[in-house]
PAZAPA-4460 file (N, C-alpha, C; in steps of 0.05 Angstrom, whole numbers, plus 32768, in hexadecimal, padded with zeros to 4 digits):
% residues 260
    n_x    n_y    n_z   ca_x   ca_y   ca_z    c_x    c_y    c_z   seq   type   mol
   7EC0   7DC9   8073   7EAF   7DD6   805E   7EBB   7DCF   8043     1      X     A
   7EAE   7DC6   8032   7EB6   7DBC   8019   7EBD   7DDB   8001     2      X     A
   7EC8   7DD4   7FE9   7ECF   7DEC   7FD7   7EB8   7DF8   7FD7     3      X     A
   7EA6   7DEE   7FCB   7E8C   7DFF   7FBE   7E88   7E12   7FE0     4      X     A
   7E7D   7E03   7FEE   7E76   7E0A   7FFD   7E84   7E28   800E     5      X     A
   7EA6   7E20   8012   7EB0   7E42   8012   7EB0   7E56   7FFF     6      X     A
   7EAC   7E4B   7FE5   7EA5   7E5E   7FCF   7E8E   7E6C   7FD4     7      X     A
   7E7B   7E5F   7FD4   7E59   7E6E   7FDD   7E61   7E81   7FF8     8      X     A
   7E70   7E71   800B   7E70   7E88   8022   7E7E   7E9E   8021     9      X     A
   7E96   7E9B   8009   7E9C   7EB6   800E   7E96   7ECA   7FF2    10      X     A
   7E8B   7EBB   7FE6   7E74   7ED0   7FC9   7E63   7ED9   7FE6    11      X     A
   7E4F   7ED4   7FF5   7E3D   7EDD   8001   7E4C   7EF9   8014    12      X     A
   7E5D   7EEF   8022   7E6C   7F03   802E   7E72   7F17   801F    13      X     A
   7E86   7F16   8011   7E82   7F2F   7FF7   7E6B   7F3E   7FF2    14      X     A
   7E57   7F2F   7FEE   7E37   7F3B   7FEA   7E3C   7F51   8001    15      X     A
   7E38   7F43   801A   7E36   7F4F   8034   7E40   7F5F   803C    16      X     A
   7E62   7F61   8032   7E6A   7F7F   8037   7E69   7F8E   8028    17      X     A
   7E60   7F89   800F   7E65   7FA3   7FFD   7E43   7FAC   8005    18      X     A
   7E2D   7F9F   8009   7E1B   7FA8   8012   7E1D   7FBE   8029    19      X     A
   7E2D   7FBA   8038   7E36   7FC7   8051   7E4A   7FEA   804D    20      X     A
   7E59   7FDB   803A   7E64   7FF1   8036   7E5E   8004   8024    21      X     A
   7E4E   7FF8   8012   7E49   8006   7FFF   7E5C   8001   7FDA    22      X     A
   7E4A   7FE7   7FD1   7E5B   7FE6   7FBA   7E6C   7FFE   7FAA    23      X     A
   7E78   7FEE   7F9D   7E86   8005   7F8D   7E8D   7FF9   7F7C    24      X     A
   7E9A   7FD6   7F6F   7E92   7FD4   7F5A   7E97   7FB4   7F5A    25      X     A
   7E84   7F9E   7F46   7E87   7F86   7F49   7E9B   7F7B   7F48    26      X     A
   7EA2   7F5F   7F52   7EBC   7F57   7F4E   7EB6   7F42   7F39    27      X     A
   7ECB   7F44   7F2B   7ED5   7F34   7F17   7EF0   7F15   7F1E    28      X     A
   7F06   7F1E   7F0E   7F1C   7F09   7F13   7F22   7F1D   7F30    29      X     A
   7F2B   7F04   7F43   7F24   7F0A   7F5A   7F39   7EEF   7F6F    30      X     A
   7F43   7EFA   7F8E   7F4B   7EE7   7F9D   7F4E   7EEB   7FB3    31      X     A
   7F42   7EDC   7FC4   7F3B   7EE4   7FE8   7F5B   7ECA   7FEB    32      X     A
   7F6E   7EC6   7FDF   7F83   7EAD   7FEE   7F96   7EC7   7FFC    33      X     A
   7FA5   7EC9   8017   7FB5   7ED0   801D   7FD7   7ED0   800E    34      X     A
   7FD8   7EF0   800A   7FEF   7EEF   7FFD   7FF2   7EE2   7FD4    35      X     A
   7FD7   7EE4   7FD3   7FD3   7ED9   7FAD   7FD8   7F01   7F9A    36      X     A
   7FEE   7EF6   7F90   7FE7   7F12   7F7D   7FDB   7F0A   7F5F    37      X     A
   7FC8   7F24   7F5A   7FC8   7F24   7F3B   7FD0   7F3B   7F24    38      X     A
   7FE2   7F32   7F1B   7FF2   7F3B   7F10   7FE7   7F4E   7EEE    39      X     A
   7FEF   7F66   7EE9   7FD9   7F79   7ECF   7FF3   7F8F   7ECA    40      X     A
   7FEC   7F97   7EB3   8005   7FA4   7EA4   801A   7F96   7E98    41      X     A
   8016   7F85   7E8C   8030   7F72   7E89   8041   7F6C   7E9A    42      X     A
   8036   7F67   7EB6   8044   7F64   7ECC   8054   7F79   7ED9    43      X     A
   804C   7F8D   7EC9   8061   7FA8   7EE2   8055   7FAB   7EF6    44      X     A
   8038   7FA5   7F08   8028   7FAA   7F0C   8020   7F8D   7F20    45      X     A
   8020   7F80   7F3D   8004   7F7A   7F41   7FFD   7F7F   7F5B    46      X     A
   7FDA   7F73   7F61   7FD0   7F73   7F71   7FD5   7F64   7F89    47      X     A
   7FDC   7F75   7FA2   7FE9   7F58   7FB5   7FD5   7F50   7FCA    48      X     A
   7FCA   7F3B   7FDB   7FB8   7F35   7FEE   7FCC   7F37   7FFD    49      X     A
   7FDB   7F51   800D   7FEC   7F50   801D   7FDF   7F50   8041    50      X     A
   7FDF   7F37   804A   7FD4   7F35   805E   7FE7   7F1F   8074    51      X     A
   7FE6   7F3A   8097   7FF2   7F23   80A2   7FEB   7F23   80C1    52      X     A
   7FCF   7F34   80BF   7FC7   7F33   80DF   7FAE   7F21   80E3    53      X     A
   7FAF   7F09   80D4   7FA1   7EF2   80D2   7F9A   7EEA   80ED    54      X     A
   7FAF   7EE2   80FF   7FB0   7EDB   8116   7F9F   7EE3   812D    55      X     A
   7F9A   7EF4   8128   7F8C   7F13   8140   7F6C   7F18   813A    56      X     A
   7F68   7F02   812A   7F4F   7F0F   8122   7F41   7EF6   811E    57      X     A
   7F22   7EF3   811B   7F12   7EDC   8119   7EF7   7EE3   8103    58      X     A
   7EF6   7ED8   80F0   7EE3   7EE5   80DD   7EE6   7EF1   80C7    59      X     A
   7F02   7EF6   80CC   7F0A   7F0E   80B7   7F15   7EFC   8097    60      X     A
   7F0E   7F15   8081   7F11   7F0C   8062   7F1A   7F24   8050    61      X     A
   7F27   7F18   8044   7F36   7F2E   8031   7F3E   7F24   8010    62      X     A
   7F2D   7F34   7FFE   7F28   7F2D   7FE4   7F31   7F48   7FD0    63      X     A
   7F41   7F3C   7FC3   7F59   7F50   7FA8   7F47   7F49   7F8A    64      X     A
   7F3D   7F5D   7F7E   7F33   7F52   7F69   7F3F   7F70   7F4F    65      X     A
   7F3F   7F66   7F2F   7F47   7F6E   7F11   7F33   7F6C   7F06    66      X     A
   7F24   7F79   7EFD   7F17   7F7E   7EEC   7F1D   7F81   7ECC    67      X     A
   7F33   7F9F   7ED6   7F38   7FA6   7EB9   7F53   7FB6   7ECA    68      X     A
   7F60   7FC3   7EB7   7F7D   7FD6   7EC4   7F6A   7FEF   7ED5    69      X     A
   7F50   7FF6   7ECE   7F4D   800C   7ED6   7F33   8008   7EE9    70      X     A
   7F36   7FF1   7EF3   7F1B   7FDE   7F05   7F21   7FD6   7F17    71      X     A
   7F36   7FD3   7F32   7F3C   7FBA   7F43   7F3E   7FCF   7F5A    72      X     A
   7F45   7FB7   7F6B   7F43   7FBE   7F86   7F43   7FAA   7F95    73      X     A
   7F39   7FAE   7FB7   7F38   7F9A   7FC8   7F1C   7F9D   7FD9    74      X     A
   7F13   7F89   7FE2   7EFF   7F89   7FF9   7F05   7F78   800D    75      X     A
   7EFB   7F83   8027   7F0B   7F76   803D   7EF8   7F76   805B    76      X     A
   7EF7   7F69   806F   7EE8   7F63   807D   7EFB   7F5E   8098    77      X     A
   7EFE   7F6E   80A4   7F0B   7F6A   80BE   7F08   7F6F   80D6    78      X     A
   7EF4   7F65   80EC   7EE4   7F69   80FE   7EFA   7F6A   8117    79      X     A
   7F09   7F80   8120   7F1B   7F84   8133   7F1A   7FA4   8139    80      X     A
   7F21   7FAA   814B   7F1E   7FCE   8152   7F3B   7FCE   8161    81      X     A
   7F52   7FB9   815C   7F66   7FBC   816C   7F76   7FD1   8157    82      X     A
   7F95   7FE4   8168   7F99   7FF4   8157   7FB3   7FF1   813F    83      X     A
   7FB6   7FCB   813E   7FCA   7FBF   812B   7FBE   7FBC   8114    84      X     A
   7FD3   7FC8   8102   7FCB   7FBD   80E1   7FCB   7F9D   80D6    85      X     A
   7FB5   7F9B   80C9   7FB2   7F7F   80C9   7FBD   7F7B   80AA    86      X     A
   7FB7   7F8A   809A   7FBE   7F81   807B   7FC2   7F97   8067    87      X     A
   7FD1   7F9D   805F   7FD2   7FAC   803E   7FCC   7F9F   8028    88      X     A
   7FB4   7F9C   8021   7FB6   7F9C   8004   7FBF   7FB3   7FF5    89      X     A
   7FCE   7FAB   7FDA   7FD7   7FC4   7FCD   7FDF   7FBC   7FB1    90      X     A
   7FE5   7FD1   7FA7   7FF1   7FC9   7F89   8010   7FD1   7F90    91      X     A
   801D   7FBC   7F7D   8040   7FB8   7F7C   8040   7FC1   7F70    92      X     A
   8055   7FD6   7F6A   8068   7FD8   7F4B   8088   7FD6   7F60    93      X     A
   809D   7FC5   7F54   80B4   7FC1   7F5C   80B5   7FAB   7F6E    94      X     A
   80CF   7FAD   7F8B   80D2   7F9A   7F92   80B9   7F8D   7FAE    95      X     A
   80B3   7F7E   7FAE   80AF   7F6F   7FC8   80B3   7F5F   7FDF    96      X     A
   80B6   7F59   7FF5   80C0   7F3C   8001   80BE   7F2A   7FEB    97      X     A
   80A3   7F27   7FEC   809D   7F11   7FD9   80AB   7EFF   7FBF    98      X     A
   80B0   7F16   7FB6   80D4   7F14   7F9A   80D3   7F27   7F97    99      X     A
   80E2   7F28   7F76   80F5   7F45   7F7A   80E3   7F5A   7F69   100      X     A
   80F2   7F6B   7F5D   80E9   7F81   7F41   80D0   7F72   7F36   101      X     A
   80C0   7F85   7F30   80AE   7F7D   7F19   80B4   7F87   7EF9   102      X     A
   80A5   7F7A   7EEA   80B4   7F8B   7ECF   80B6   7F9E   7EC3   103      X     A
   80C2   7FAD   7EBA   80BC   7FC0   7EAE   80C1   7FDA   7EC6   104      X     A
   80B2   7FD4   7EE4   80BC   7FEE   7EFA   80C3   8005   7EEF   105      X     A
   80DF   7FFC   7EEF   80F9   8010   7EEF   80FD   800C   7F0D   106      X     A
   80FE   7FFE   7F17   8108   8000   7F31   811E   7FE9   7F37   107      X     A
   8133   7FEA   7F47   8138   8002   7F54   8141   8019   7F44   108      X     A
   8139   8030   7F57   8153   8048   7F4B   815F   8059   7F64   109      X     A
   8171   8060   7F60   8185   806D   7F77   817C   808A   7F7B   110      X     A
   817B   8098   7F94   8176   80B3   7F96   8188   80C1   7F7F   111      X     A
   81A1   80B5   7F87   81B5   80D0   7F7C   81AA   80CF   7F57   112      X     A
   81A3   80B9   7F57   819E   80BD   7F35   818A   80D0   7F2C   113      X     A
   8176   80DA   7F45   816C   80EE   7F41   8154   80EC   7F29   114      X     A
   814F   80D1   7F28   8133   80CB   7F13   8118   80DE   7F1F   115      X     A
   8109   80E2   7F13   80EB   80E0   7F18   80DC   80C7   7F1E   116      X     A
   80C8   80C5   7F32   80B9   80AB   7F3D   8098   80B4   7F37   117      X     A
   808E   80BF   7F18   8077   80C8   7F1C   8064   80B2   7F22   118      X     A
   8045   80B8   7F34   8033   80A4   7F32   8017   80B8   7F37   119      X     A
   8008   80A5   7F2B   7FEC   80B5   7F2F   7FD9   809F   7F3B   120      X     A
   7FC6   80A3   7F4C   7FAE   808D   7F52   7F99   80A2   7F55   121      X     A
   7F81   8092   7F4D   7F6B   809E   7F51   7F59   807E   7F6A   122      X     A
   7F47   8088   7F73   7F3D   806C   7F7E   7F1B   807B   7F8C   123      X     A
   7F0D   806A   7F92   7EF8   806B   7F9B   7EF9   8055   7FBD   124      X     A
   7EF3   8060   7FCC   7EEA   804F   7FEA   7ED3   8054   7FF7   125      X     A
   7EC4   803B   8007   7EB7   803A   800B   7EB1   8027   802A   126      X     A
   7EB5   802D   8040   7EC5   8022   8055   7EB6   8027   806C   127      X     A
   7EB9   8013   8085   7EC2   8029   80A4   7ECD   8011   80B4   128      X     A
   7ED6   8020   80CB   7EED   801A   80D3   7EFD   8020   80D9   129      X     A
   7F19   8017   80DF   7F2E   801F   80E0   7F4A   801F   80C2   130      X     A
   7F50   803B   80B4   7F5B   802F   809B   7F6C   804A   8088   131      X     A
   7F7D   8044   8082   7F83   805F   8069   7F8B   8057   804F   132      X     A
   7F8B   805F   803C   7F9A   8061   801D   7FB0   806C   801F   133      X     A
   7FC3   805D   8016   7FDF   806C   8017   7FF4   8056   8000   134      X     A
   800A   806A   7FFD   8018   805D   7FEB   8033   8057   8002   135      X     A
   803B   803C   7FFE   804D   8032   8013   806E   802F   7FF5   136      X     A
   8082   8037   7FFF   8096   8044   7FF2   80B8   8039   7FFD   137      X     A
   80C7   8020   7FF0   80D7   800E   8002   80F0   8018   7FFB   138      X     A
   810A   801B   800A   8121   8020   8007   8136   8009   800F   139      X     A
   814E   800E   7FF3   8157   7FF3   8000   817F   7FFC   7FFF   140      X     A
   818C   7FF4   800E   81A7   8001   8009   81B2   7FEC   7FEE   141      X     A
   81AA   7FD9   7FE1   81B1   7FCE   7FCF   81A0   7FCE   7FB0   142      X     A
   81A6   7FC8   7F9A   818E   7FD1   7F83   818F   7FAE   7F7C   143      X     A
   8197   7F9E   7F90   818C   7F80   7F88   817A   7F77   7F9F   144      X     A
   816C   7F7C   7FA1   8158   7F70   7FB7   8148   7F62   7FBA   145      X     A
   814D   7F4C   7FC2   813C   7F33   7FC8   8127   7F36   7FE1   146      X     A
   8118   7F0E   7FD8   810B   7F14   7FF2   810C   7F16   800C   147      X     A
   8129   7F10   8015   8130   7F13   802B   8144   7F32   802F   148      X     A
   8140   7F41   801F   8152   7F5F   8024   813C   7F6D   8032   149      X     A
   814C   7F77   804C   8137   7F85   805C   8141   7FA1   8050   150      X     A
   8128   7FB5   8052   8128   7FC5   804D   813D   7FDA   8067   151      X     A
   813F   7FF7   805E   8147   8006   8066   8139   8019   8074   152      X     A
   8127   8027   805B   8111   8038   8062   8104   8031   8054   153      X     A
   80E4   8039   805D   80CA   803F   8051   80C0   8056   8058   154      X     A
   80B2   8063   8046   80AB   8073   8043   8082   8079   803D   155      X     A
   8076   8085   8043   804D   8078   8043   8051   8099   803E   156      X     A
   8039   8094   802B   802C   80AA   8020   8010   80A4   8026   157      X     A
   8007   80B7   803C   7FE5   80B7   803A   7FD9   80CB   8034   158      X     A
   7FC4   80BC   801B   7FB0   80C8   8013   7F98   80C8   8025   159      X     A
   7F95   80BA   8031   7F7A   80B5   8045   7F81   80A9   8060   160      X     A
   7F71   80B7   806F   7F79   80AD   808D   7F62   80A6   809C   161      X     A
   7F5B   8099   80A2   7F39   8092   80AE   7F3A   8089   80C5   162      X     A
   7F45   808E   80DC   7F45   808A   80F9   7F57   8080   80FB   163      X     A
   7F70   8085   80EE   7F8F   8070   80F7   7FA0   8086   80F7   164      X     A
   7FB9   807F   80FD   7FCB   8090   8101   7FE6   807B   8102   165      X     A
   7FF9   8096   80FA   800E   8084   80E5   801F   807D   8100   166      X     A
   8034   806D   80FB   8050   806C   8109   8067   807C   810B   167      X     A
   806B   807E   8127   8082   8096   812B   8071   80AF   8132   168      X     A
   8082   80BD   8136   8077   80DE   8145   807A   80F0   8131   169      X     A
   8067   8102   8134   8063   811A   8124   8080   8128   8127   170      X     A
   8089   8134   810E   809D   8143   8108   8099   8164   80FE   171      X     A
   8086   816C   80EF   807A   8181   80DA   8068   8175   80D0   172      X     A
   8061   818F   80C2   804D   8193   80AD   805F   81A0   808E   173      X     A
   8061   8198   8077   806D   81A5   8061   8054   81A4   8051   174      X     A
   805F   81AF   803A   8055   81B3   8021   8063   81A1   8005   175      X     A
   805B   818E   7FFD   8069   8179   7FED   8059   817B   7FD2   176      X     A
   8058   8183   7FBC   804D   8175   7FA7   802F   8195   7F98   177      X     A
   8032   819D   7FB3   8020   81B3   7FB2   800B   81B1   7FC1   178      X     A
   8009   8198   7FD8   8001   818E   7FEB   8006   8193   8003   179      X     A
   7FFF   819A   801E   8002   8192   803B   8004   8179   8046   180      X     A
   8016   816D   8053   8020   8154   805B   802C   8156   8079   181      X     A
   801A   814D   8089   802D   8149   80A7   8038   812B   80A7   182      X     A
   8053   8133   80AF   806F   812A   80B4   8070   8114   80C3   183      X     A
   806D   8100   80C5   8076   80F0   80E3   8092   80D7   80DD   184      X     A
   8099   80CE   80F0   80B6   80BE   80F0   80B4   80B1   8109   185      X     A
   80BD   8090   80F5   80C2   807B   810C   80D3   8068   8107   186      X     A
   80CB   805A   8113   80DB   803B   8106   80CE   801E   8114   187      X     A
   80D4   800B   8103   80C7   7FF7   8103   80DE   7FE4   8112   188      X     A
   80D8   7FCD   8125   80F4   7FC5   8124   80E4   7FA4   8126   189      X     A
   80F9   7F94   8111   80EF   7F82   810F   8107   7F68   8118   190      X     A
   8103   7F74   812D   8118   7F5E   8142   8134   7F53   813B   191      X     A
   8148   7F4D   814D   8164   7F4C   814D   8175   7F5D   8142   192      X     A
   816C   7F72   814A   817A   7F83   8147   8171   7F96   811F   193      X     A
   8167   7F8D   811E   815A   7F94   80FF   813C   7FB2   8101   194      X     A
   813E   7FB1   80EC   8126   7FC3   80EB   8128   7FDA   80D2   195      X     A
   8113   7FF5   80CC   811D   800B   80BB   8109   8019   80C2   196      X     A
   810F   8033   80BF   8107   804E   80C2   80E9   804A   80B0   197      X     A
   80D6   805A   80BF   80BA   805E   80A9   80B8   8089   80A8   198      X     A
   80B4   808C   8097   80B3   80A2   8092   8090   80A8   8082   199      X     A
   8084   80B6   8097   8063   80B1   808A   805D   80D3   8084   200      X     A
   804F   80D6   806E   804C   80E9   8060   8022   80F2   8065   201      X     A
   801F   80FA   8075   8003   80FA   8072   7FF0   810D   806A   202      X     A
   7FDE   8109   8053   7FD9   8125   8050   7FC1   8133   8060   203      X     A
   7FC3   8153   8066   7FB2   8152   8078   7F91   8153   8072   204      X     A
   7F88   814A   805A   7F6F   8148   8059   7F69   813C   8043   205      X     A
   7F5B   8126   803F   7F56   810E   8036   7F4F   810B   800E   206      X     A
   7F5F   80FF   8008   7F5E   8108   7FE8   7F62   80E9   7FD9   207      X     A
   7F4B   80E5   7FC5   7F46   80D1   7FB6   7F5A   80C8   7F98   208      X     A
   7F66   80DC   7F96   7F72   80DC   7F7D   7F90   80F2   7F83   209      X     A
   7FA4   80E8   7F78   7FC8   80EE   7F76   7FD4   80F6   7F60   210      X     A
   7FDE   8108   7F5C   7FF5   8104   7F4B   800D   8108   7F5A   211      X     A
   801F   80FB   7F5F   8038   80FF   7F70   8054   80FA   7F66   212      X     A
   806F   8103   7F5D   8086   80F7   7F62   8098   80F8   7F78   213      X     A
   8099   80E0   7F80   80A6   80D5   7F91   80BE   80E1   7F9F   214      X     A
   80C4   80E4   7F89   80E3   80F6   7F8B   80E3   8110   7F98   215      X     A
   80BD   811D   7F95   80C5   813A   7FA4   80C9   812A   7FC3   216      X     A
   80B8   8113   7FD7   80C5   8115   7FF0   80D4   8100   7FED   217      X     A
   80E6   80EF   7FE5   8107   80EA   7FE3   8115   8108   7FE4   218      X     A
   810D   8120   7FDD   8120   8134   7FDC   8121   8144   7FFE   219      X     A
   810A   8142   8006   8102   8150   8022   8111   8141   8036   220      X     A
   8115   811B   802F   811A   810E   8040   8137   810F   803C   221      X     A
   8143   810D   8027   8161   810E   8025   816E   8126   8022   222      X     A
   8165   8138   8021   816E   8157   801A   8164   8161   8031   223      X     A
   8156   816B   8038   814B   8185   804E   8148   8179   806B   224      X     A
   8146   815B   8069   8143   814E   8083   815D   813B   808E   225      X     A
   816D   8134   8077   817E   8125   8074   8183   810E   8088   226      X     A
   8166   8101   807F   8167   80E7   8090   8170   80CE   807C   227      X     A
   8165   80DA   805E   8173   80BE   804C   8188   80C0   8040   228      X     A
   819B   80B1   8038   81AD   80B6   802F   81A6   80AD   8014   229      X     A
   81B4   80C7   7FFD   81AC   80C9   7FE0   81B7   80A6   7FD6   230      X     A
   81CD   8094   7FE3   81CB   8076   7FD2   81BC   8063   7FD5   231      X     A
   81A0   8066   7FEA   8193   8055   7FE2   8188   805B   7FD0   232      X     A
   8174   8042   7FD0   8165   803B   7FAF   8148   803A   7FC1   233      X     A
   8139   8041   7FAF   811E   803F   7FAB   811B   8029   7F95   234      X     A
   8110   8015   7FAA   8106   7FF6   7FA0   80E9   7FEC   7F98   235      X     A
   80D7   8005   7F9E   80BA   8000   7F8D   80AA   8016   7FA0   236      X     A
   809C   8014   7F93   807B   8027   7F9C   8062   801B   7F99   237      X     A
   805B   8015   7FAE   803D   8008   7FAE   802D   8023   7FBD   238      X     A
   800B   8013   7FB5   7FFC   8022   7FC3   7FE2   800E   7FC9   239      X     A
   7FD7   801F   7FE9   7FC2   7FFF   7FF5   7FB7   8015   8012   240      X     A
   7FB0   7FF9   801A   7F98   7FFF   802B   7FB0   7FFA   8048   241      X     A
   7FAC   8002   805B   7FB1   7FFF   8072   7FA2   7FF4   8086   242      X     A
   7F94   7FD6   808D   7F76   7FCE   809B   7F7D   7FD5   80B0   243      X     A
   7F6F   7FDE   80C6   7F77   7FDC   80E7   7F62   7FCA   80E9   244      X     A
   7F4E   7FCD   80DF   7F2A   7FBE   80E3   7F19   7FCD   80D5   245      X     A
   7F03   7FBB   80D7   7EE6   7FC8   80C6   7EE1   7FBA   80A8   246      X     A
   7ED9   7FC3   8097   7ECC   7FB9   8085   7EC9   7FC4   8074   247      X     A
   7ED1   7FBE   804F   7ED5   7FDC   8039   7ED6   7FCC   8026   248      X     A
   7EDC   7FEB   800F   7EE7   7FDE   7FFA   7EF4   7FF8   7FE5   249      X     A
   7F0C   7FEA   7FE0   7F1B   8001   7FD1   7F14   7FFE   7FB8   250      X     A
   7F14   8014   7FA6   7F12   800B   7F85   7F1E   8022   7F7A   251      X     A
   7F2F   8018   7F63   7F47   8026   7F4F   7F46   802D   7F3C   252      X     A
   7F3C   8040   7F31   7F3B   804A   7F1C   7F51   8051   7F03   253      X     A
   7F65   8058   7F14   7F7E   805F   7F03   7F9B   8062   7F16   254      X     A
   7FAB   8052   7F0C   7FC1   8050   7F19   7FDB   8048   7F05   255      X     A
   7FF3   8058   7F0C   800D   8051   7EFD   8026   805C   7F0C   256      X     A
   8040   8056   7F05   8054   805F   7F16   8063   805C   7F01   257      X     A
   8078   8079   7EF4   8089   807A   7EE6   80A3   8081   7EE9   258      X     A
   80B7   806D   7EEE   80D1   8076   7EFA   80E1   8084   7ED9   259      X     A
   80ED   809B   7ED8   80FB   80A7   7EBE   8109   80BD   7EC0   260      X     A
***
């Protein structure tokens, strides 16, 4: 299939799912390439095509588009009902595999330093499937982290849960932020002996818009639960989609993360 020609097929596809799902808003600067970010805020800030359950699937498309700071999002097309995550798209602020810090962050910063991690998102979705909104949250025992530093812990904040369910086993239910949040804990292990703890925050009933600092569950997790230890660092805060399958589209209205 020649350029033009995948171009037309996947403008039409786009047509097709946002038909399906239900637009929510045109795309502009825009990129269906695996793993392309685009980068807004003077780079403290970008959009990642974080995708890696390529393999498992036949048909499937996934498109990151900017509009404006207060316009972007993702649309995505993933025809599977198995119960593995296939892709996060999300927004970065801090570190990644990918490379390191972004600018400006403020990240890393150390528990014991005891900063604030404020962030707010608002967003609109439009979906079905298998899928949630959540903010995914990396720990690292060092404040130089490259792309090969495996993490320690992570930590998921869900805002939305739409027929998935997190990793690890239920622990509680608290109260965080002025919110209800059930508890769960696992770990990921990513062979030879490697791996890190996930600590998922879910809330129990489904909400479009955040204001959160970070720091109130860093305090639950290292203080009252004392599973982290106050010297790691908190190496960035993103927030994204979780695909299991199905077909959507997220859109962002307002988003920022202020470490101070």
């Amino acid at each position: 299939m020649n350029r033009h020609a995948v171009k037309s097929f996947l403008l039409f596809g786009i047509a097709c799912i946002m038909l399906l799902a239900g637009p929510l808003t045109a795309l502009g600067a825009s990129s269906s390439t695996p793993s392309d970010k685009m980068y807004f805020k003077n780079k403290k800030y970008y959009i990642f095509n974080n995708i890696w359950g390529a393999d498992q699937v036949s048909g499937w498309w996934q498109t990151i588009y900017h509009n404006s700071d207060s316009d972007l999002g993702w649309v995505w097309n993933w025809p599977s009902s198995t119960s593995s995550v296939k892709a996060y798209p999300s927004i970065v602020s801090g570190w990644h595999w990918t490379e390191g810090y972004t600018k400006g962050s403020g990240f890393p910063t150390r528990l014991s330093d005891r900063k604030n991690i404020n962030t707010k998102v608002s967003y609109s979705i439009s979906a079905n499937g298998t899928y949630n909104a959540a903010y995914d949250i990396w720990l690292h025992n060092t404040n130089k982290a490259s792309w090969d530093s495996a993490p320690t812990d992570e930590i998921m904040i869900w805002l939305n849960n739409t027929n998935a369910g997190p990793l690890g086993s239920y622990v509680e239910t608290v109260s965080i932020g002025g919110h209800k949040w059930n508890v769960h804990k696992g770990y990921v292990d990513s062979g030879n002996g490697k791996g890190w703890n996930v600590y998922s925050f879910v809330r129990t009933s489904n909400v479009q818009s955040a204001s959160l600092n970070i720091r109130d569950f860093t305090n639950y997790l290292a203080g009252s639960k004392k599973w982290l230890s106050k010297t790691k660092y908190v190496s960035s805060v993103e927030f994204g989609t979780e695909i299991f399958g199905g077909t959507g589209q997220i859109n962002i209205s307002n988003w920022d993360v202020t470490v101070r």
